[in-house]
Backbone as CSV, one residue per row, in Angstrom:
resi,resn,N_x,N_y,N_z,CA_x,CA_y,CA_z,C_x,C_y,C_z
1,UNK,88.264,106.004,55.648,89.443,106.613,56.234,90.203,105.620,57.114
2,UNK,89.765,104.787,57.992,90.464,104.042,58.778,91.012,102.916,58.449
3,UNK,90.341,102.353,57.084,91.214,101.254,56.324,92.042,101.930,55.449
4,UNK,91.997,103.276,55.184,93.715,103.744,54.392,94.474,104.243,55.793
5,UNK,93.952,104.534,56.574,95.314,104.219,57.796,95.710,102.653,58.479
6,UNK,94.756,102.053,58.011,95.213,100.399,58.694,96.397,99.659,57.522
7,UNK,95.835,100.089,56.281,96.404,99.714,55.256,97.975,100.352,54.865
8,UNK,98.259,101.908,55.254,99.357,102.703,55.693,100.149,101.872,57.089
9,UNK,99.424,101.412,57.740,100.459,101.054,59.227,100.989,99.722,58.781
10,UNK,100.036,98.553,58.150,100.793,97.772,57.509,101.688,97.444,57.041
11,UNK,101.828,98.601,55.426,102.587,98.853,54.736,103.849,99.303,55.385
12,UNK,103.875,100.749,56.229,104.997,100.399,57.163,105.978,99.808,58.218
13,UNK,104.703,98.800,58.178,105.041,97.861,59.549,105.994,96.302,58.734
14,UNK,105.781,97.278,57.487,106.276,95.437,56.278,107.322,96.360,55.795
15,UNK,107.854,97.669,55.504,108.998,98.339,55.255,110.207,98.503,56.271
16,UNK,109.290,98.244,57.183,110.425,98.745,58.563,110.998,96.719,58.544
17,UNK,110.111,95.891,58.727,110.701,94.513,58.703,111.466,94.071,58.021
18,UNK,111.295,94.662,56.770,111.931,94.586,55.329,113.450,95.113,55.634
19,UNK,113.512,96.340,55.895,114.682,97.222,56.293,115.454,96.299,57.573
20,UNK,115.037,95.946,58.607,115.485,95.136,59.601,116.479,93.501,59.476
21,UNK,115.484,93.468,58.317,115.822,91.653,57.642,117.069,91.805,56.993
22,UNK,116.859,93.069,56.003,118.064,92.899,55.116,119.767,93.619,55.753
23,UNK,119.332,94.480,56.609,120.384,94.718,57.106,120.997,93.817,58.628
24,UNK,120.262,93.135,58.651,120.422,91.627,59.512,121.288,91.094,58.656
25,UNK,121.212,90.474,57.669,121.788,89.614,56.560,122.739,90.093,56.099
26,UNK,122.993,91.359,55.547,124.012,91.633,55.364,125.254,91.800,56.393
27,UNK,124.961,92.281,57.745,125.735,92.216,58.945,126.622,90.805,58.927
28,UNK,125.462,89.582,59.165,126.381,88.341,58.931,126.948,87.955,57.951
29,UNK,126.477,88.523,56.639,127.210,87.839,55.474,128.724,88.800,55.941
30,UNK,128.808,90.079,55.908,130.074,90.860,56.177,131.448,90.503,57.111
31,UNK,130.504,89.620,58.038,131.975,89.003,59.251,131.537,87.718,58.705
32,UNK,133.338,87.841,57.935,133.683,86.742,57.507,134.969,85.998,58.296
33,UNK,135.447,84.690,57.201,136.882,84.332,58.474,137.530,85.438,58.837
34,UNK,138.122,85.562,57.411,139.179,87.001,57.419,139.225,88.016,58.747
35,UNK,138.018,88.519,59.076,137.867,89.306,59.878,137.752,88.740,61.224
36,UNK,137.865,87.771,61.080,138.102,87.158,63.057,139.589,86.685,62.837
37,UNK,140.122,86.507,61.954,141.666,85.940,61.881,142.545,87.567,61.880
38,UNK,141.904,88.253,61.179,142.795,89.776,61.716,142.312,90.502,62.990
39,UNK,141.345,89.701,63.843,141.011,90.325,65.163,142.120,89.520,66.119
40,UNK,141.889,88.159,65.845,142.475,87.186,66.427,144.578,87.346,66.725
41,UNK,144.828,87.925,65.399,145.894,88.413,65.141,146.356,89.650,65.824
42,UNK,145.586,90.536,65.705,145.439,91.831,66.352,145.747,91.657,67.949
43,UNK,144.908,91.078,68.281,145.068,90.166,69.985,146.448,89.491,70.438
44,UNK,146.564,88.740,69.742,147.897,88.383,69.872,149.164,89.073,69.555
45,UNK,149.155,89.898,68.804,150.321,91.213,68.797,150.519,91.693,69.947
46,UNK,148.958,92.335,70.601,148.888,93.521,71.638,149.285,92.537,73.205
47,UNK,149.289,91.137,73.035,149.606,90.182,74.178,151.073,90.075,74.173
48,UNK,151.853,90.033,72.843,152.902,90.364,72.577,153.796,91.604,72.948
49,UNK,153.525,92.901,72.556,153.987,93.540,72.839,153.618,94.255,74.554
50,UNK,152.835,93.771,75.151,152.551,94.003,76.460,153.596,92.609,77.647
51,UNK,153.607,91.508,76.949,154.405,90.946,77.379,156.031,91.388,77.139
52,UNK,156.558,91.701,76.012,157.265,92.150,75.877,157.875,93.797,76.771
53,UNK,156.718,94.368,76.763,157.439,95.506,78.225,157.297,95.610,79.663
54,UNK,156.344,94.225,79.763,156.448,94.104,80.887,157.791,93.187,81.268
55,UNK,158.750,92.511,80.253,159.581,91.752,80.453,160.383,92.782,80.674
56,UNK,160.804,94.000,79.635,161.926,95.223,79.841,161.701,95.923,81.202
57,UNK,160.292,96.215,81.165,159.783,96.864,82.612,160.995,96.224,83.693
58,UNK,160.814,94.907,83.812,161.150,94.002,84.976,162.968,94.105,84.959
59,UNK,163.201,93.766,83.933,165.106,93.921,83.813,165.576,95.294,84.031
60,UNK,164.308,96.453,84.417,165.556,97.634,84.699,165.099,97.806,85.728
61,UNK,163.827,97.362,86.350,163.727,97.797,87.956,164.826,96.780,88.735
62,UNK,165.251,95.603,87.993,166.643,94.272,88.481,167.450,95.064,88.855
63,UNK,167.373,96.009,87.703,169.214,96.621,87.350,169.298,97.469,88.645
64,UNK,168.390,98.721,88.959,168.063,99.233,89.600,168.016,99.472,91.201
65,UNK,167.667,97.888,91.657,167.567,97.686,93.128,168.764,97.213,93.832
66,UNK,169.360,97.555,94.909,170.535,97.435,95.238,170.819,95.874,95.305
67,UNK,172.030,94.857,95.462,172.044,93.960,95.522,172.072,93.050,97.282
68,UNK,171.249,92.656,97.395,171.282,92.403,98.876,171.826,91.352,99.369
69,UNK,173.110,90.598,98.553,173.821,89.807,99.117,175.429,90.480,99.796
């Protein structure tokens, strides 16, 4: 009895590694360039358009404040 449970914990202890390894591998094979060049891209839009309203932001609080000369 205790070597078909030593022989059972094994066996799962080599399915669960098995399962671990391959979905390891596939994770890195999956991020590829592509996917850091459309993150990278992504980033730079949202730097874009945040620069961009913080520039509008700024020209109507200008417009806005009385002129103090």
């Amino acid at each position: 009895m205790t070597t078909v449970l030593v022989a059972l914990a094994v066996f799962v202890a080599l399915l669960v590694a098995v399962v671990v390894f391959v979905t390891w591998r596939d994770r890195n094979r999956s991020s590829s360039t592509e996917d850091r060049a459309a993150v990278r891209d992504a980033s730079a839009d949202q730097a874009r358009h945040e620069a961009e309203r913080h520039f509008v932001q700024g020209q109507a609080a200008g417009h806005q404040m009385p002129n103090s000369t």
